[in-house]
N, C-alpha and C positions, 0 to 999 in steps of 0.2 A: 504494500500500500504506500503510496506515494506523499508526502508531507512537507508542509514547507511553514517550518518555525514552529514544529508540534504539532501542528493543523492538518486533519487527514481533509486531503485536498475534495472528494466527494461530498466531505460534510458541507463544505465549503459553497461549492456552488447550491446543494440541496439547498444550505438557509437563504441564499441570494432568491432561489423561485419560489419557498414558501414567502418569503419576504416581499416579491412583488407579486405572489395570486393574491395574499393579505390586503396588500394596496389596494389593489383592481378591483377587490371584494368590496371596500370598506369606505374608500376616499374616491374623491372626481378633483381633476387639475381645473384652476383658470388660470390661462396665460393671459397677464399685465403688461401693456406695453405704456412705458413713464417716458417722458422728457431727458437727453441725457441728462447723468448727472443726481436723478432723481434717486437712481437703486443705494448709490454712495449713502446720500443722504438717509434712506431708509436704514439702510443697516448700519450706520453708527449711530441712529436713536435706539434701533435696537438692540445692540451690544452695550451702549449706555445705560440699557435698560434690565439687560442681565437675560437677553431673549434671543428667539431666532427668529430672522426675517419673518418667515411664517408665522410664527406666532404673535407676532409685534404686530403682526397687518390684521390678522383674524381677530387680535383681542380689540384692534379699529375699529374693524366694521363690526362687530357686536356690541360694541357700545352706540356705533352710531344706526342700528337695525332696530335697538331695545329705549332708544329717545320718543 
């Protein structure tokens, strides 16, 4: 069996496609297209904020969904 850094390399890619049938199952993408310059700005209030892009946007618009 084949390994790289401990890691049996099958388990490897199994968790990568239970990891994206999960996604597929559970989540839907939207792609945002900003102004350059905008993404910068997004994620240093998010790292400022102790967040990820993603979550810094979504905890956004659920405050601005729930006004």
């Amino acid at each position: 069996m084949e390994t790289i850094g401990g890691v049996i390399l099958g388990w490897v890619e199994n968790k990568i496609e239970r990891t994206k049938a999960y996604n597929k199952a559970n989540y839907e993408q939207i792609k945002v297209q900003v102004p350059k310059g905008t993404k910068e700005k997004i994620k240093a209030a998010a790292e400022a904020a102790g967040k990820s892009m993603t979550s810094y946007i979504m905890e956004a618009v659920n405050e601005k969904m729930n006004k």
